[in-house]
N, C-alpha and C positions, 0 to 999 in steps of 0.2 A: 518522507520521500527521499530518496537516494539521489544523491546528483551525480551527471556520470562526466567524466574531462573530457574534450570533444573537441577540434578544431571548431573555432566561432563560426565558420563558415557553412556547417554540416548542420543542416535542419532538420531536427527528430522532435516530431510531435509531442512525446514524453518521457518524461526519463520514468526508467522501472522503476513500477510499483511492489510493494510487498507487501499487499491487501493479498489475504488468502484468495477472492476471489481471481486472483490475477495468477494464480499457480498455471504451469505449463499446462495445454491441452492435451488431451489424448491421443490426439493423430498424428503424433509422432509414429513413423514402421516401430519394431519390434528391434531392429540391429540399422545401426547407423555405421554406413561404413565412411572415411576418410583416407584419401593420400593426400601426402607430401613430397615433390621431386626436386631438387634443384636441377633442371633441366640442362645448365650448362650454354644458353641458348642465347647469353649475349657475347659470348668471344667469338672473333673472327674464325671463320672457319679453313681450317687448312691444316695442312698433315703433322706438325709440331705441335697441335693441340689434344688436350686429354679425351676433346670431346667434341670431333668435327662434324657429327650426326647432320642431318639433314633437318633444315626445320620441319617437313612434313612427316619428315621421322618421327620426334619427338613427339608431335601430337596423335600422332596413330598408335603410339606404343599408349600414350593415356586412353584414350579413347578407346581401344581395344581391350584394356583393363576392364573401366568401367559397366563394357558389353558384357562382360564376363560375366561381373559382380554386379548382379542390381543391387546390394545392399550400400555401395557409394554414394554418399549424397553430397559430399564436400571434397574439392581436387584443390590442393593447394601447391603452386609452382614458384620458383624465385632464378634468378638470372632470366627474366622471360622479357620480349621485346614485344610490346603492345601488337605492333600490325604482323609481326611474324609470327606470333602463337599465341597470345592472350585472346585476341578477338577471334581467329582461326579455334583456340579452344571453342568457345563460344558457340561460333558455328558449325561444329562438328559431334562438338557432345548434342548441337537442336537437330541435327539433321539423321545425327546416326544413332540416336537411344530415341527411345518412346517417350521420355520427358524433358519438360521444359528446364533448361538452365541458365541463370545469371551469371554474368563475371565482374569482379571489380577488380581494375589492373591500378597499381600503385606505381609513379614513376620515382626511383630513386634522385638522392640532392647526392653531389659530394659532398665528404662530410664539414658538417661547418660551413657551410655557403648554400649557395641560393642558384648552384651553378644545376641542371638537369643533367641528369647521367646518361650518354651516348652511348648507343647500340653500335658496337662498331660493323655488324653484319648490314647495317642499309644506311648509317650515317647518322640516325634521326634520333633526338633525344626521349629517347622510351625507353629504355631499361629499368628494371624493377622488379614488383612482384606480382603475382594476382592471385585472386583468389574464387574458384567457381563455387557456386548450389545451386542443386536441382529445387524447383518449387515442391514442397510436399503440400500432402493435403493441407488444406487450411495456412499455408503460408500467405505470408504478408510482407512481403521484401522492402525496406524503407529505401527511398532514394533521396539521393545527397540534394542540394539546393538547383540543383545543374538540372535535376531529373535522368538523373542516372543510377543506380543501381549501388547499391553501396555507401560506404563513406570510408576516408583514410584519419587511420587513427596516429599519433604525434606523439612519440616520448618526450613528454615536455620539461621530465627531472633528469633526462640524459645532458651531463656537461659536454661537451664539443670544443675542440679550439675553430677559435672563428665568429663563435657564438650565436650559432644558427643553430634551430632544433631539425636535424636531418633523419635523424632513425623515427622508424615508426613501423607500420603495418597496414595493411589491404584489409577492410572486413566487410562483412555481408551479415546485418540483420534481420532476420523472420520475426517481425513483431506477433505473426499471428500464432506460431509455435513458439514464443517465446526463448528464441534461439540466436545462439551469436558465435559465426567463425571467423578466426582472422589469420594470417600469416604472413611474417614478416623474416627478415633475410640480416641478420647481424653484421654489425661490422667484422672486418678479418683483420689476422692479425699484424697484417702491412699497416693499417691505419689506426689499429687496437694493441698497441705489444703490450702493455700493461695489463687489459682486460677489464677496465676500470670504466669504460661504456659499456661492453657487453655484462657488467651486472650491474650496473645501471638500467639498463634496456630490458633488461631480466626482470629487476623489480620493476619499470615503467610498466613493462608488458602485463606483470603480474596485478601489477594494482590496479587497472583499469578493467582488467578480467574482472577483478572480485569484485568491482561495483556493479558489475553487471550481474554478478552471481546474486550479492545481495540483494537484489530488485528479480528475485524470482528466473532467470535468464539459466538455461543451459548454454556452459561456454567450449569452444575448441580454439585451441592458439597452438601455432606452430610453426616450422620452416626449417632452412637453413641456419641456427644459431651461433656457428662457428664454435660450440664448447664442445669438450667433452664429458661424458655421464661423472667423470673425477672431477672434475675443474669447480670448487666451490660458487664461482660466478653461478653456476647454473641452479643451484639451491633456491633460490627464492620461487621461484616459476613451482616447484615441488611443493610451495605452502598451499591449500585447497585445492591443489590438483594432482592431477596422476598422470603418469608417462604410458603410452601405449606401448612402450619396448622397456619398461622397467625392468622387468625381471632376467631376459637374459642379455639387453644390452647389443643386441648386434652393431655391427660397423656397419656404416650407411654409407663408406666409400674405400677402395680399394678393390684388388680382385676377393671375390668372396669363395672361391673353392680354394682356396690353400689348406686355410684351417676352420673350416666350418664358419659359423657367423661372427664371429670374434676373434678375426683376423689380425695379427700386429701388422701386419701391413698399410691396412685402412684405419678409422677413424669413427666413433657415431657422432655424427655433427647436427641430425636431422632427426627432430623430435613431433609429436604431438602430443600435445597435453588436454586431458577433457577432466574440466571439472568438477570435484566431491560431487559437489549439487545436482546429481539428477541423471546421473552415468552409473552406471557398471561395466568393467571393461570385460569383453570377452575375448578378446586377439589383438595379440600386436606385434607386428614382424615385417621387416625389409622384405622388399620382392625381389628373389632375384635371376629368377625364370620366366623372361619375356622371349622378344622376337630373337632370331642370333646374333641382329647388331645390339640389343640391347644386352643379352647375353656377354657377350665380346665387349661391352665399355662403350662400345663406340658411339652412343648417342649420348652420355655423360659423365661425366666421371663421378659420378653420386648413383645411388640405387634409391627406388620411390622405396616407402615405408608406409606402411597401410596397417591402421588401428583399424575395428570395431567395436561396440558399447552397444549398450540395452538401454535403454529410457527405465529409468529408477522412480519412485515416488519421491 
């Protein structure tokens, strides 16, 4: 039996098994679809910022997505303030699609301390990530010890000065689909110049993936990772898994009509990874035709990035 590294405090009935009888069930749909946005939605708002959007903004551009595309079943956000759009996600994706969906919001630490990171839009310390799933058939969403929906996963081999373990990730497991998303938000490189956390974080992120892959689990991990598609920090994350923008790489920030998707302007900083085990990828690509303020920058200065996959044997 696979053991899987876990904050002690995150009650999971089992760790995955790799008894054939335990293979993924069938009721997975046909195409899984996933975004990823950095929403931009914990800086104060006001006209010197890249990304003064409206919080109501921000959620209506997701949520209008999703109407679009039933094949989303996973929304993954970072810079998001719990009471301003994590739980507002929540209630909008139940109220405005036909299906039920969970969120598990993650409050960020400075790094190295025990300090909560403050939303400077209401004052309250919430800032983070989250991360939403729709329930599919036969889902089975495990909730943390709290009775809430989720559990926050710890890079516990990322060094820190300070000596607190601060990076980590938001995830949401379907024990009954045998399924697991998570997404997390990198340090940058104000608190990273080396880069010697973010691949650190990289391989955390990675190795906890793959114990879950080994215990039979389809995994998705992603976010805001602060690398670039060059930057070897990002290599490890690429062992057992595959990048939804592998091939041509788009920038997931800057204006994107200058030069097509692979702007020098911009940056791809914003991945999703699904993996080997039990994916095939069929699309992956920046979105970068929404509303006209999303259009126009002005709800983030990041573009969502939307993979799909097929359920593999």
């Amino acid at each position: 039996m696979t053991l899987i590294a876990v904050q002690p405090a995150i009650a999971l009935s089992t760790s995955p098994s790799t008894k054939a009888a335990d293979v993924a069930p069938r009721s997975l749909p046909s195409r899984v679809g996933v975004l990823t946005w950095n929403i931009c939605g914990a800086l104060k708002p006001d006209a010197k910022t890249s990304c003064p959007g409206t919080n109501s903004g921000k959620i209506n551009e997701l949520v209008n997505r999703v109407q679009k595309d039933k094949s989303i079943a996973v929304v993954m956000i970072q810079e998001t303030c719990e009471s301003l759009h994590s739980k507002p996600l929540q209630s909008e994706l139940n109220r405005r699609t036909s299906s039920e969906w969970v969120v598990r919001h993650r409050t960020a630490k400075k790094v190295g301390t025990d300090t909560l990171v403050r939303c400077p839009r209401n004052g309250k310390e919430e800032a983070g990530v989250a991360i939403a799933m729709k329930k599919l058939p036969g889902s089975d969403i495990v909730n943390d010890s709290q009775g809430k929906p989720g559990w926050d996963m710890t890079f516990r081999s990322t060094s820190e000065d300070g000596g607190r373990h601060t990076q980590g990730a938001a995830c949401i497991q379907d024990r009954g689909n045998r399924l697991l998303a998570c997404t997390s938000h990198f340090a940058n490189e104000t608190s990273d110049a080396s880069k010697a956390m973010r691949k650190a974080s990289a391989k955390d992120f990675r190795d906890q993936a793959r114990d879950w892959q080994n215990g039979r689990y389809r995994t998705i991990i992603g976010g805001d990772l602060n690398l670039k598609p060059s930057d070897k920090e990002i290599r490890p994350l690429e062992v057992g898994n595959f990048e939804a923008d592998s091939d041509e790489k788009c920038t997931t920030t800057g204006p994107w009509f200058l030069k097509g998707c692979r702007n020098v302007a911009g940056s791809k900083l914003d991945y999703i990874f699904f993996s080997d085990y039990g994916w095939d990828l069929e699309q992956g690509r920046p979105i970068y035709v929404g509303s006209w303020s999303y259009d126009l920058g002005r709800l983030s200065d990041h573009w969502m990035l939307r993979g799909v996959v097929r359920p593999s044997a």
